[in-house]
Each structure stands twice: as C-alpha cells, then as structure tokens.
Backbone as numpy.savetxt, mean C-alpha at the origin, in Angstrom:
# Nx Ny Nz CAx CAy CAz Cx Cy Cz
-10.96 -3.66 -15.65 -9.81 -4.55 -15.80 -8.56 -3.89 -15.22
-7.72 -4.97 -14.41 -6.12 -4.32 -14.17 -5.09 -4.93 -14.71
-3.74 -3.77 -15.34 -3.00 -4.04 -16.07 -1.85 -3.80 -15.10
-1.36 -5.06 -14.80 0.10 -5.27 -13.51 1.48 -5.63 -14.05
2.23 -5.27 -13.55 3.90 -5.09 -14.23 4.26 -5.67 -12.93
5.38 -6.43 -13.07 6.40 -6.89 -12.13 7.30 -6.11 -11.42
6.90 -5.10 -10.75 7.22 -3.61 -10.40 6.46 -3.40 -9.00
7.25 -2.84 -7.77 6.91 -1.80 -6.47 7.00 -0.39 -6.60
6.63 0.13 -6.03 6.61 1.55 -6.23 7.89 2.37 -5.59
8.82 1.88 -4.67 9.94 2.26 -3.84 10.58 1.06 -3.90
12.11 1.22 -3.63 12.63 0.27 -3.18 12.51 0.32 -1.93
12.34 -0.81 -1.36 12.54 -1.37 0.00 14.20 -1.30 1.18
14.48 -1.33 1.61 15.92 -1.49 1.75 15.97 -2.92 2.74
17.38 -3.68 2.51 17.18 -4.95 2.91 18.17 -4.25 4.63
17.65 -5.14 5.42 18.10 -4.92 7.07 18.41 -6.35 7.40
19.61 -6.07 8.01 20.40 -7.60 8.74 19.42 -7.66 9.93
19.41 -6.84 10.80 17.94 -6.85 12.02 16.49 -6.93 12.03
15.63 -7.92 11.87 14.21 -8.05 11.89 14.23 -7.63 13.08
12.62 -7.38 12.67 12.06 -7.01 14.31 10.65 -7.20 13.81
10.17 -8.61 14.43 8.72 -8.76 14.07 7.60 -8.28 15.09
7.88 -7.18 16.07 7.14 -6.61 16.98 7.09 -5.34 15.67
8.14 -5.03 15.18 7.66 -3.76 13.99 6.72 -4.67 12.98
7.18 -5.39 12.32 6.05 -5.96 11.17 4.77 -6.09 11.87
4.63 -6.12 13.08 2.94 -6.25 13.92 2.41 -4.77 13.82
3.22 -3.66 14.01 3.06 -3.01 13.71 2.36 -1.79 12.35
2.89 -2.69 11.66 2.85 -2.55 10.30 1.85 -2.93 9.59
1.63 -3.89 10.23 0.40 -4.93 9.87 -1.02 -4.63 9.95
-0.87 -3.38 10.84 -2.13 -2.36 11.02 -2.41 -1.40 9.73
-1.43 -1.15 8.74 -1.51 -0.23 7.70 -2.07 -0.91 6.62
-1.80 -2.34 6.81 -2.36 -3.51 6.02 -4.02 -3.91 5.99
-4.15 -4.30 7.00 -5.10 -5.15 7.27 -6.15 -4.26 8.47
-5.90 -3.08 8.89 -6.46 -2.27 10.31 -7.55 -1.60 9.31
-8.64 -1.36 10.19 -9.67 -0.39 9.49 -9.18 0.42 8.87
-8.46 1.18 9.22 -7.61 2.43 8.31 -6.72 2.19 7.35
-6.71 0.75 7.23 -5.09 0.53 6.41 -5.44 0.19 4.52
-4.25 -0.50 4.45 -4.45 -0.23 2.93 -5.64 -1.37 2.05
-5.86 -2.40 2.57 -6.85 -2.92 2.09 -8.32 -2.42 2.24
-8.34 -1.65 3.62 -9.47 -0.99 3.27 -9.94 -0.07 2.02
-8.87 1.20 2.24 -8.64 2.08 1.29 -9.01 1.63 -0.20
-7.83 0.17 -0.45 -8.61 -0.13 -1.91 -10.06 -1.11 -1.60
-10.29 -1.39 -1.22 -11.93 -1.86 -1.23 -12.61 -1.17 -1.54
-12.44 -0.05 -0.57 -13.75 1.34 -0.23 -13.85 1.66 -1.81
-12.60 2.27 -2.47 -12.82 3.05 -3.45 -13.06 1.76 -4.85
-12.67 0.71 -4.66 -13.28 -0.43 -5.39 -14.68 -0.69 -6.01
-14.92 -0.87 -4.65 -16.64 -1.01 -4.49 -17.16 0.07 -5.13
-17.12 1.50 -4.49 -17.93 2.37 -5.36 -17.50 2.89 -6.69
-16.48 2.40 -7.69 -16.16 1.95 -8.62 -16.56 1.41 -9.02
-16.94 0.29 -9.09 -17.92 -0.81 -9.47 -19.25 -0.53 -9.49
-19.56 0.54 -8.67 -21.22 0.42 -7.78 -21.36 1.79 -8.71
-20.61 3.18 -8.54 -20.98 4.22 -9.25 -21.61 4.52 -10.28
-22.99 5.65 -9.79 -23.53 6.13 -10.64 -23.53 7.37 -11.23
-24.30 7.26 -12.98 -24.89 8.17 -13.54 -22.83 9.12 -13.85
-22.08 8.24 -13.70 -20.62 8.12 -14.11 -20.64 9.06 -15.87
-21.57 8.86 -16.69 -21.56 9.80 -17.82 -21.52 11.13 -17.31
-22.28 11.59 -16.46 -22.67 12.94 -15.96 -21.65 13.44 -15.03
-20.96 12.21 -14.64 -20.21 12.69 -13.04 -18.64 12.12 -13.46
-18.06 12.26 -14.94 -17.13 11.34 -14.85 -15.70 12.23 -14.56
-15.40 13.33 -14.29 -14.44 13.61 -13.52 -13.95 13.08 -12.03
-15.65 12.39 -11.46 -15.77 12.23 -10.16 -15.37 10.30 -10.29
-15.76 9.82 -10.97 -15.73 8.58 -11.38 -14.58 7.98 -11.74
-13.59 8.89 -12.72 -12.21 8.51 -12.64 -11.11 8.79 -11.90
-11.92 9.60 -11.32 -10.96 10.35 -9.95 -10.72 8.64 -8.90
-11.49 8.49 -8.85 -11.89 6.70 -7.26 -11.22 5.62 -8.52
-11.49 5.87 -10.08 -11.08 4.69 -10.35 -9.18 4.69 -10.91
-8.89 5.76 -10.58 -7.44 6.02 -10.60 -6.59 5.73 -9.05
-7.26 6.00 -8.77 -6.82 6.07 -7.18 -7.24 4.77 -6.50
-7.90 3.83 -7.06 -8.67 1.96 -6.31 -7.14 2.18 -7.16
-6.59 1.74 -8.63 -5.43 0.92 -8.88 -4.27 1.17 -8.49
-4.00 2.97 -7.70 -2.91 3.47 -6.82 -2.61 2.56 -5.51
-3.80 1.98 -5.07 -4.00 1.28 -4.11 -4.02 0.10 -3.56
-4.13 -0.71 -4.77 -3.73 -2.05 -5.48 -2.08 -2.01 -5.03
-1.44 -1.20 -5.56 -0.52 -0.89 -5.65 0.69 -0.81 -4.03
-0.50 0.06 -3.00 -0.09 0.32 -1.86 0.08 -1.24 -1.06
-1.26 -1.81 -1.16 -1.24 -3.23 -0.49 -0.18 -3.99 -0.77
0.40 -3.87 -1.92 1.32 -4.67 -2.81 2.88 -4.59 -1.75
3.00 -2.81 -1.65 4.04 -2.62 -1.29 3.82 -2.61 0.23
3.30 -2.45 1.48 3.26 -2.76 2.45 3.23 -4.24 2.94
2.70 -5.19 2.21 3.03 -6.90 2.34 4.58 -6.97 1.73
5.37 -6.26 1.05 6.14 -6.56 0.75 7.29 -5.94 1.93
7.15 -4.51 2.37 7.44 -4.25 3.57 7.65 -5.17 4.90
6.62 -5.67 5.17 6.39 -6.30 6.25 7.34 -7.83 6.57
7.48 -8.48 4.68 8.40 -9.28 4.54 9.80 -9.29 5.08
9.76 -7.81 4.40 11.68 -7.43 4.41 11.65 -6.98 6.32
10.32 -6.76 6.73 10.73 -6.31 8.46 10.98 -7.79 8.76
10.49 -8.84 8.72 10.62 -10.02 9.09 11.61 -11.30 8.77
12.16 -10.73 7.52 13.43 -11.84 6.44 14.74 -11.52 8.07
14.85 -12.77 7.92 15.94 -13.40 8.94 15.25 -13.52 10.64
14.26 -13.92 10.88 13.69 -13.75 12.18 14.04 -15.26 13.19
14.18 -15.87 11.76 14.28 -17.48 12.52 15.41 -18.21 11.10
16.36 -18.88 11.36 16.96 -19.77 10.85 17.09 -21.42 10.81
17.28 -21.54 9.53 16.84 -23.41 9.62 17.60 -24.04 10.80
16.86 -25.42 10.86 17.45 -26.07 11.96 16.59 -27.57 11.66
17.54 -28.40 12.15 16.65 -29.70 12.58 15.46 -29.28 13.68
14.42 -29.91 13.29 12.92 -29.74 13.77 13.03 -29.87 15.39
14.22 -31.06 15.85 14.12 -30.70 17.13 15.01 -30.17 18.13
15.46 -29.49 17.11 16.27 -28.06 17.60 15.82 -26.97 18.00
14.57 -26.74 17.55 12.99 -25.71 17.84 13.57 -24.48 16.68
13.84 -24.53 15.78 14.23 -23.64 14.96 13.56 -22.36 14.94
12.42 -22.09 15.29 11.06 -21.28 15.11 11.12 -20.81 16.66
11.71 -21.06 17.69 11.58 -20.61 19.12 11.82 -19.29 19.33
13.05 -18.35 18.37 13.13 -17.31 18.45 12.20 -16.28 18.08
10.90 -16.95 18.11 9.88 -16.25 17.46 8.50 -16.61 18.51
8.86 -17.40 19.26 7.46 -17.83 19.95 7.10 -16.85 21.06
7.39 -15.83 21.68 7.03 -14.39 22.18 6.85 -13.31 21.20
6.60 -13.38 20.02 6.52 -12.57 18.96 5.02 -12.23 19.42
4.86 -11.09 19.20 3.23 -9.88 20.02 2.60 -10.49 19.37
2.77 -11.03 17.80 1.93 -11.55 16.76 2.73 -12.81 15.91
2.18 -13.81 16.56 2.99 -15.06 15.67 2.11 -15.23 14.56
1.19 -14.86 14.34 0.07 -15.86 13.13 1.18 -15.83 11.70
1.65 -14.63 11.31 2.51 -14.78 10.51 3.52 -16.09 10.80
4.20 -16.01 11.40 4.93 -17.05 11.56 4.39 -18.79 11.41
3.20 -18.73 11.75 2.08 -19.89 11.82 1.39 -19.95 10.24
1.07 -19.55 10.04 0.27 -19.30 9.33 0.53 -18.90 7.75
1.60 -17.72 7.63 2.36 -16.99 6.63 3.20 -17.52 6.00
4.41 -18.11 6.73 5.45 -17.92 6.43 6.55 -16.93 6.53
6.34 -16.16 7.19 6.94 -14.71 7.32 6.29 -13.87 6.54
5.83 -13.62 6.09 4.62 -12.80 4.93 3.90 -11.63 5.40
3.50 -11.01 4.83 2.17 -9.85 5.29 1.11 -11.05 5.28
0.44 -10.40 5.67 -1.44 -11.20 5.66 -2.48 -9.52 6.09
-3.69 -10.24 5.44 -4.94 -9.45 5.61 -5.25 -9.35 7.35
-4.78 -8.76 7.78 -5.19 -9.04 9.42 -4.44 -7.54 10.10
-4.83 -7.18 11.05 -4.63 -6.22 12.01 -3.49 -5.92 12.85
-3.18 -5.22 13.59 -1.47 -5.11 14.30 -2.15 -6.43 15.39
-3.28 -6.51 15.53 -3.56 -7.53 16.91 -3.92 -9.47 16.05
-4.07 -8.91 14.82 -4.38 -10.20 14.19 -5.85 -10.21 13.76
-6.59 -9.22 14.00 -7.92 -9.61 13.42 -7.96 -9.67 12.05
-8.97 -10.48 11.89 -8.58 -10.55 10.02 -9.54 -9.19 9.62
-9.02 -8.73 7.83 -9.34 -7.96 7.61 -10.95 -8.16 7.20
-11.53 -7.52 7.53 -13.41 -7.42 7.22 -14.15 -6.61 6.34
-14.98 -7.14 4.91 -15.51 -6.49 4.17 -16.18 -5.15 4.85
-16.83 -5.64 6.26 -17.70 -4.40 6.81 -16.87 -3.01 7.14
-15.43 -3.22 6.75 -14.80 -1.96 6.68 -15.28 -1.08 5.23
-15.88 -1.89 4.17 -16.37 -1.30 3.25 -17.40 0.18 3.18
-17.21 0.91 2.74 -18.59 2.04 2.80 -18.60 2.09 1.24
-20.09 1.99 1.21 -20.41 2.41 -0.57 -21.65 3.11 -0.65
-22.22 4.20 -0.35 -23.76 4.78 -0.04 -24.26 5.03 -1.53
-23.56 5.05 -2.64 -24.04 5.70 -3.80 -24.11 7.34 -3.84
-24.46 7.84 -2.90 -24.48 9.08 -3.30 -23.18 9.39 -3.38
-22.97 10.53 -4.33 -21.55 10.83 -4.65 -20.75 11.73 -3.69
-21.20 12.34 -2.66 -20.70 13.78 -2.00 -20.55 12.97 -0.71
-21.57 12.19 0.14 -21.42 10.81 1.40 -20.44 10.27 1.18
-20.13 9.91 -0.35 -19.08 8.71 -0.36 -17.41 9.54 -0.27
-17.41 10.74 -0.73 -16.13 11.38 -0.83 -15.84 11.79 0.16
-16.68 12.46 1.08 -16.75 12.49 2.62 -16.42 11.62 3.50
-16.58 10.69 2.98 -16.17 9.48 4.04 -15.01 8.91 3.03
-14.68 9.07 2.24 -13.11 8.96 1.14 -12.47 9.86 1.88
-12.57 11.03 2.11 -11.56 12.00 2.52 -11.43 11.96 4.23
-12.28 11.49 4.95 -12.37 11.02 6.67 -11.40 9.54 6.54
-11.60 8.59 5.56 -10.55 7.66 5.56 -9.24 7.92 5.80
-9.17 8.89 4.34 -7.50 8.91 3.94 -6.76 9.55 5.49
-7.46 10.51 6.01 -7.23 11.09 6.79 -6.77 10.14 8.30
-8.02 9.26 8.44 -7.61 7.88 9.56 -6.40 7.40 9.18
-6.55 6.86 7.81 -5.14 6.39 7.15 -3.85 7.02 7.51
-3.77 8.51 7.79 -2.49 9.02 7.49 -2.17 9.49 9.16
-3.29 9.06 10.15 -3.18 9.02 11.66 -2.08 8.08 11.78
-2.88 6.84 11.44 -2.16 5.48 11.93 -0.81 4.91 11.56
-0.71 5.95 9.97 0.64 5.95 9.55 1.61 6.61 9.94
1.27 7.80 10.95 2.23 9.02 11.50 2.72 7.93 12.80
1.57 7.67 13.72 1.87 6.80 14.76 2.56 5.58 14.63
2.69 4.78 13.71 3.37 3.71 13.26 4.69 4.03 12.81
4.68 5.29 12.21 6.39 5.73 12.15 6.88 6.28 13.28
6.04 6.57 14.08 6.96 6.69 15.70 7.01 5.69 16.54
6.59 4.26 16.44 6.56 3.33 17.02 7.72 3.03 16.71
8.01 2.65 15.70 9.52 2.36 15.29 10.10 2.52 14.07
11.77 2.27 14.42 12.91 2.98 13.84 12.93 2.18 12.25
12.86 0.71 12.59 13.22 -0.25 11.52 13.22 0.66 9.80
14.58 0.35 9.27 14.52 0.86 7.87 13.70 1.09 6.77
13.11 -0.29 6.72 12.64 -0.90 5.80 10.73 -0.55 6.84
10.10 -0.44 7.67 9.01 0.36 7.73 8.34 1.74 7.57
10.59 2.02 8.28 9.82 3.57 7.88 10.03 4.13 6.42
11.20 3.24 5.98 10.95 3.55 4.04 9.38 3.65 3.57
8.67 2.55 3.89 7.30 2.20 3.37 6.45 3.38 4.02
6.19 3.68 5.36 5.35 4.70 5.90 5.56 6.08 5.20
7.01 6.62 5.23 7.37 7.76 4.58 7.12 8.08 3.43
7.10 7.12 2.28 6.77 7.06 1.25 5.02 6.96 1.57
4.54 6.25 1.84 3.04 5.87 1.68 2.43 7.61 2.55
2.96 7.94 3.45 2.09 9.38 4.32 2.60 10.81 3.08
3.13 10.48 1.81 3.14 11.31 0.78 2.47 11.12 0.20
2.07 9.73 -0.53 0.90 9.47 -1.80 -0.58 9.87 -0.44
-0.18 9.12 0.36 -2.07 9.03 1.07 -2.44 10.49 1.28
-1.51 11.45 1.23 -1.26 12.57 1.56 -2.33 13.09 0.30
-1.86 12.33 -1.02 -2.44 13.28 -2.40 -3.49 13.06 -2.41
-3.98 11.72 -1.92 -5.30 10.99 -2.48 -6.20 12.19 -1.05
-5.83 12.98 -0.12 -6.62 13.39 0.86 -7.01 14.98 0.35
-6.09 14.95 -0.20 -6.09 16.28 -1.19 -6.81 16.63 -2.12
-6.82 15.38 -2.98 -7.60 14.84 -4.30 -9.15 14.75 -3.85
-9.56 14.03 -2.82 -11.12 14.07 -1.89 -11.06 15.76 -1.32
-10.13 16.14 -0.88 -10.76 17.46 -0.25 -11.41 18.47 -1.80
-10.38 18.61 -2.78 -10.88 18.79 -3.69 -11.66 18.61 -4.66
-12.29 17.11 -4.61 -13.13 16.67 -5.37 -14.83 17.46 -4.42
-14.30 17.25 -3.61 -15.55 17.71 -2.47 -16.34 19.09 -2.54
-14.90 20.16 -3.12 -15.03 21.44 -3.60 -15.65 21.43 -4.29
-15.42 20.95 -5.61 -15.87 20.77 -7.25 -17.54 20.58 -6.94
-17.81 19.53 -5.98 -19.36 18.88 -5.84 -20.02 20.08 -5.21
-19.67 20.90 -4.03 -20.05 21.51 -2.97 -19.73 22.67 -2.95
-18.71 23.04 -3.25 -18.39 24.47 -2.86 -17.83 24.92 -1.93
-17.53 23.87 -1.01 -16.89 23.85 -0.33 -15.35 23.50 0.16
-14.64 24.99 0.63 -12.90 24.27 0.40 -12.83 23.58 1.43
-12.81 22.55 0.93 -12.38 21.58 2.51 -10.53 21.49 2.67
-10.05 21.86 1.66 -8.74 22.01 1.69 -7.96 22.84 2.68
-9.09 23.54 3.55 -8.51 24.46 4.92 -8.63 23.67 6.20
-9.19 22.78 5.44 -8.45 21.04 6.93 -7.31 20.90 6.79
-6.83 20.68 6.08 -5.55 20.01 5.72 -4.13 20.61 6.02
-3.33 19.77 7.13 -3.20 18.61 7.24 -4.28 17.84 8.46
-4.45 16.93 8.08 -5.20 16.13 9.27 -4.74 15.03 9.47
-3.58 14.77 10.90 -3.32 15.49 11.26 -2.56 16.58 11.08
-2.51 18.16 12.47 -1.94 19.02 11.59 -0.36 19.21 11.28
0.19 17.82 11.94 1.89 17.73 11.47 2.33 17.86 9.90
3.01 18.54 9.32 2.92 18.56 8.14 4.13 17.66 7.78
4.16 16.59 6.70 4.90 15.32 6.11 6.06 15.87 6.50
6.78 16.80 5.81 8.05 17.50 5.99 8.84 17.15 7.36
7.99 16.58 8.38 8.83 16.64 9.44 8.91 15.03 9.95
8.87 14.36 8.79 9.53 12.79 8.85 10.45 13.14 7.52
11.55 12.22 7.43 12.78 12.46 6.91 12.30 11.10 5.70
11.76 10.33 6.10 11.36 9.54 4.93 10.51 10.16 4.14
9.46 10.98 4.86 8.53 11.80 3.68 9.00 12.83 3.08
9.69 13.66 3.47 10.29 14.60 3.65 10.92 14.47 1.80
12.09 13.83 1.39 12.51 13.19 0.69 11.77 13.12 -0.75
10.52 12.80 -0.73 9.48 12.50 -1.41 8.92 13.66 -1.83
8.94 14.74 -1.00 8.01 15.82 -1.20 9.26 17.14 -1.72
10.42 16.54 -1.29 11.19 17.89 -2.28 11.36 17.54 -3.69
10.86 15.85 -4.15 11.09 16.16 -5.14 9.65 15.90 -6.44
8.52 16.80 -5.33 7.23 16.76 -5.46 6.58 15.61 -6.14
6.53 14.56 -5.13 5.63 13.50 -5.36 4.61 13.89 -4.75
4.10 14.76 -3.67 3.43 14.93 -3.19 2.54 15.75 -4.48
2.76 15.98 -5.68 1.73 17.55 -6.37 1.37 16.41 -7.42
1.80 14.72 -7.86 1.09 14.40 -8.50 0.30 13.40 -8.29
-0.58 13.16 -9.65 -1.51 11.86 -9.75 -1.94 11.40 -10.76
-1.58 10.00 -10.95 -1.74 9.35 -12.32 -3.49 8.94 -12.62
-2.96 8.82 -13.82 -4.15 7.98 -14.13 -4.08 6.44 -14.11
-3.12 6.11 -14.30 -3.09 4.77 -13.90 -3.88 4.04 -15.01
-3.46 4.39 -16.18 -4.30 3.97 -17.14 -3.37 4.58 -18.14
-3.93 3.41 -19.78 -2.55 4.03 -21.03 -3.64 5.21 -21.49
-5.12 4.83 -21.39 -6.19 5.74 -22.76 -7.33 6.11 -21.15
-6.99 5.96 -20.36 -8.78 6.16 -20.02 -8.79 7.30 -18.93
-9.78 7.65 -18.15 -9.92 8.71 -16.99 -8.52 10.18 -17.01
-9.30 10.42 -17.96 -8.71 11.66 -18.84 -9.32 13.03 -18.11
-10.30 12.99 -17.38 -11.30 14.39 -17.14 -10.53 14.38 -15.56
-9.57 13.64 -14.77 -8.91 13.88 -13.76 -8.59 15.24 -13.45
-8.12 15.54 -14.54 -7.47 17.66 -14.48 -8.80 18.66 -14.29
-9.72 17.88 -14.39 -11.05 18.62 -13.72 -11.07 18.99 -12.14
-10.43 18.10 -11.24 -10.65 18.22 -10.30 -9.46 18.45 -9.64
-8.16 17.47 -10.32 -6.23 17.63 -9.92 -6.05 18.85 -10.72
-6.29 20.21 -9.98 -5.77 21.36 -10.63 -5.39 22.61 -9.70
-4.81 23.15 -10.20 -4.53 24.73 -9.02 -3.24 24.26 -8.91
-3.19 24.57 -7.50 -1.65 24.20 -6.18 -2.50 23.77 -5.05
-1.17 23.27 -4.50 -1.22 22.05 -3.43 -1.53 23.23 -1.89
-2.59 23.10 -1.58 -3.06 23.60 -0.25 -2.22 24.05 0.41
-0.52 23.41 0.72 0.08 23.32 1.90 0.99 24.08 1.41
1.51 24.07 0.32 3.06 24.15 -0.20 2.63 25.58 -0.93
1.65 25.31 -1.83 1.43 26.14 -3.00 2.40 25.41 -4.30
2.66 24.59 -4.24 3.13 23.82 -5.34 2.05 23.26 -6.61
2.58 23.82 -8.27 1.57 23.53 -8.92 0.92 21.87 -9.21
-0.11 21.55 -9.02 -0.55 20.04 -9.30 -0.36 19.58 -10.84
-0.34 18.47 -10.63 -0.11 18.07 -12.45 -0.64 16.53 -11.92
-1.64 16.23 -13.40 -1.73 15.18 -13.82 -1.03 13.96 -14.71
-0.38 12.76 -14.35 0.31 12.13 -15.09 -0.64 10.86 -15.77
-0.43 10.69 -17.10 -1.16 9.90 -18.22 -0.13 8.86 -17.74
-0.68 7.80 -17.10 -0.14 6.40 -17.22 0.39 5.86 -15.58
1.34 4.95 -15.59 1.62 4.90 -13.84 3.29 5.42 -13.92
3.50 5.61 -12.63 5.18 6.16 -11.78 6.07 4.90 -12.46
7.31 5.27 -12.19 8.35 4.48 -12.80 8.71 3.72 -11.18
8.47 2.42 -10.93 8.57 1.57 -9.98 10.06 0.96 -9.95
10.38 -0.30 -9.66 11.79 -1.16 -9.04 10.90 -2.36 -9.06
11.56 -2.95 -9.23 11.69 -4.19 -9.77 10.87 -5.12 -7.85
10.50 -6.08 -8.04 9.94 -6.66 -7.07 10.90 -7.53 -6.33
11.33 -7.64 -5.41 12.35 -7.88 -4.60 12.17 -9.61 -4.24
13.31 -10.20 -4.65 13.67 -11.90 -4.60 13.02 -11.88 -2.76
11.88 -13.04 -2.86 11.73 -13.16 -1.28 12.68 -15.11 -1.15
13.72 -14.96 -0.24 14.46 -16.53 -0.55 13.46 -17.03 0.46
13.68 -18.49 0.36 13.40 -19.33 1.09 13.71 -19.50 2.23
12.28 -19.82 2.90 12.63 -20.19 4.15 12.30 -21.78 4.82
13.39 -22.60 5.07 13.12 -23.81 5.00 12.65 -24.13 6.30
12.62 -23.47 7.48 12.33 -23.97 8.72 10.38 -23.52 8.67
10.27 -23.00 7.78 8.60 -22.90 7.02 7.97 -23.64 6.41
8.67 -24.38 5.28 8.58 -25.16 5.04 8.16 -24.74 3.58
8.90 -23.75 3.17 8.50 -22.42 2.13 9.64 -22.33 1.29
9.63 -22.58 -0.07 8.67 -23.03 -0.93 8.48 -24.34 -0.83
8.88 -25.01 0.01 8.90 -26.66 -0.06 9.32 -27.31 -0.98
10.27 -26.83 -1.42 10.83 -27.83 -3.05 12.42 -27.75 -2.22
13.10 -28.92 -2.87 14.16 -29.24 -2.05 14.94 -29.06 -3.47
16.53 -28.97 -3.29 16.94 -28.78 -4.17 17.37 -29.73 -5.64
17.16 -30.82 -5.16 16.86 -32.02 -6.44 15.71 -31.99 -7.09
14.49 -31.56 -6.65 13.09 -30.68 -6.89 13.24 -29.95 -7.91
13.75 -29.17 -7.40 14.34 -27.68 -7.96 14.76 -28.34 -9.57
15.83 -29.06 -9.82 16.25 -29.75 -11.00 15.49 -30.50 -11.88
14.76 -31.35 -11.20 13.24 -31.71 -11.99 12.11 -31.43 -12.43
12.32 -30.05 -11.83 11.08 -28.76 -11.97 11.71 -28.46 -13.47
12.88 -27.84 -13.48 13.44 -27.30 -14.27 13.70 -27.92 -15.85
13.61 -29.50 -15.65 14.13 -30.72 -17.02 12.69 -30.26 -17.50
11.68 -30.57 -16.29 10.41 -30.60 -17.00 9.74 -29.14 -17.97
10.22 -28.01 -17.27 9.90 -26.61 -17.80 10.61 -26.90 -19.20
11.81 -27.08 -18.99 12.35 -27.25 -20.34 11.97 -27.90 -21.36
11.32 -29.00 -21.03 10.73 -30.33 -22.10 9.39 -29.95 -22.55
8.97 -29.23 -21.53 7.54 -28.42 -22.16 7.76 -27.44 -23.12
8.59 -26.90 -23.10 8.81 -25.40 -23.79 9.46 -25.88 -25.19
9.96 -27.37 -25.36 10.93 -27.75 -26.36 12.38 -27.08 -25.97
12.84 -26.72 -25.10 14.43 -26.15 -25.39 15.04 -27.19 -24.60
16.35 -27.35 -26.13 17.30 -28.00 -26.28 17.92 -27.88 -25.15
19.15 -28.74 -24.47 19.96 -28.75 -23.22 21.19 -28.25 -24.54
C-alpha cells in the first residue's frame, strides 16, 4: 500500500520564459528507458515479485523504500516539465490560431494531447513501455541491473542539464542527480552485502562528481546526498543493514531516516483555456461550487 501527502519534494521555481524544446528534453527523464518511470517500475515489480523476503529482508526493504522514493521522482519531474511549459501559448479566439506559437515545437504531443503537461513518453515521444521492466527473481541479477540503471539514469540526467539552462529543469535535474546519486550507492552497496564485492570503487558513473553542477552541488553541502528514508511510519526497519559506513565519495557518515523528507506544498497548475483545460467556464465554476456546498450541508 501507498501513503501520499499533497507534497513535492523541491520547490520548483516559476519562469516568465518557457521553452518547450527544454520540456522535450526533460521528457526523456520521464518517460526514456533510463528515466523515472522506469526506475519506479523496475523496482516495483520486483517488489511485488520478491523472494524468500523473510530471509533476505534487508534486501527487500531496501527496493521497497526506494519504488515509493520514486513514486515520488515521477511526481516531481511531470511537475517540472509543467512549470518548463506554463505560458507557451496564450488564449485567443480559435481563429486567431492561439496554439501557433507552438506548432514547430521538436515535440507537440504535449500540446495535442496534454495540455501542457508531462506525459509517459520519451524526449522523441515514444510512449513509455512495460518492456523497460527487468524482474529476473534472483536477487544479486536484479541489483546489478538496479545499480546499471541508476547509473543510465544519472547519464541522461548529467546530459540533460547541459542541454539546457531553463530554471525550473535544472532545479529538478540537480536535485534528482543527488537522490539518484543515493539510490546508486544504496545498489552498489547492497551488492557488497550479497557478494563481497565493493562495487562502490565504480562510483561515480559517470566519473563527474555532482559537486560540479551548482544545482546539485547545493543539495550535497547540506548532505542530502548521505541519506535514505524509509518511506514508511513502522515498516523496512533492517535498511541500516545495508545504508551504513560513509559515502564512497565524500566519506560522509550515512544515516537512515524513519519516515519521508519534509516536501512543499504542490504547486497551483492555472488554466489554460486555449486547451481547453479545465474546461469549466467561470459561471461553471459557481455552480460547481452551490452544488459542493448543498452536498456538504453548509449554510451560505
């Protein structure tokens, strides 16, 4: 079961300049083999699928702390992608072409399709595909290819923050190439625990270290990078089995946190009427409202 609060994990920052060639961009962290819907699938599935979890449950709450971190990520990169795109087109009578300032956009489907929105789909538009899933059952295959993810993941996120400047992407990348950072850490070390092996003398992969983006940068002096929740009020407690020592890179001590990060509030997305989004007009709006009221019993 997941327990969701009306809460992002960063604030976003709002920008007078869209640039929906960056939200295409972006849209790869989303919806791209490497991006964040994969990430929570992968570790979903073998969550769901994991075995012999009595015997292995340091290893078990480790994927099921880190699938609702991830929940989490998707959340805030569609919400990203919004704020790259809020103001791209302004209302207009229909045959004014209100939407024209958008019809060379690298990627209109949003615009078609969305509403200005994130969607499950690729920087090119492919939609996102279960067959990005891996779930082998064995436990040491699957962390191996958990820790080869995070690692793709934190490629496409370095390259996407040099594609472009926009505020409000590279808030989201900078922040996100710190957490994806832990969860690569968390697999290199879980990998140890199984194997014996430090895989933690990979790391970084790549070997740019966060510190030298100013959005991550930020994040990691004031060591977000050394923790990891449980993401839970009572459960996946044996985490400090495997989140322990110091951090490979830094030597900074790791710590486990009982519960989730203190988030911001989820950001008003307004309307966009040349979308045709929310489609309630503002006399709507008033009759929506008599009626909420008459349901609920409150007095005018």
């Amino acid at each position: 079961m997941f327990k969701r609060m009306e809460e992002i994990m960063i604030e976003i920052p709002d920008v007078e300049k869209p640039d929906p060639n960056a939200a295409a961009a972006v849209q790869e962290l989303l919806g791209g083999k490497f991006g964040e819907m994969s990430t929570l699938n992968n570790y979903l599935f073998q969550s769901f699928n994991f075995r012999s979890k009595s015997k292995l449950r340091p290893f078990y709450d480790l994927v099921m702390s880190i699938t609702a971190e991830e929940l989490g990520h998707v959340e805030l990169v569609t919400h990203g992608i919004g704020k790259i795109l809020q103001g791209s087109t302004s209302p207009g009578d229909p045959d004014k072409s209100p939407l024209e300032a958008v019809k060379d956009a690298r990627l209109s489907y949003p615009f078609l399709a969305g509403a200005q929105g994130g969607m499950p789909i690729d920087s090119m538009g492919n939609p996102w595909t279960g067959a990005n899933v891996f779930n082998s059952g064995n436990l040491v295959e699957d962390l191996l290819h958990n820790f080869f993810l995070e690692c793709g993941a934190r490629t496409h996120k370095m390259k996407v923050y040099e594609m472009t400047d926009h505020p409000a992407a590279r808030a989201v990348v900078g922040f996100l190439l710190v957490r994806g950072g832990v969860h690569v850490v968390a697999y290199a070390k879980a990998l140890e625990v199984a194997t014996g092996v430090n895989v933690t003398k990979l790391i970084p992969v790549p070997s740019l270290d966060n510190r030298k983006f100013n959005e991550a940068r930020k994040y990691e002096e004031k060591g977000v990078h050394t923790k990891l929740y449980t993401w839970s009020d009572n459960d996946f407690t044996t985490i400090d089995q495997i989140w322990k020592g110091t951090h490979p890179e830094d030597g900074s001590p790791l710590e486990v946190i009982a519960g989730v990060p203190k988030g911001v509030p989820i950001p008003e997305a307004p309307p966009i009427d040349e979308e045709f989004a929310p489609g309630i007009s503002a006399a709507e709006f008033k009759e929506i409202a008599k009626r909420l009221k008459h349901s609920g019993n409150i007095k005018e």
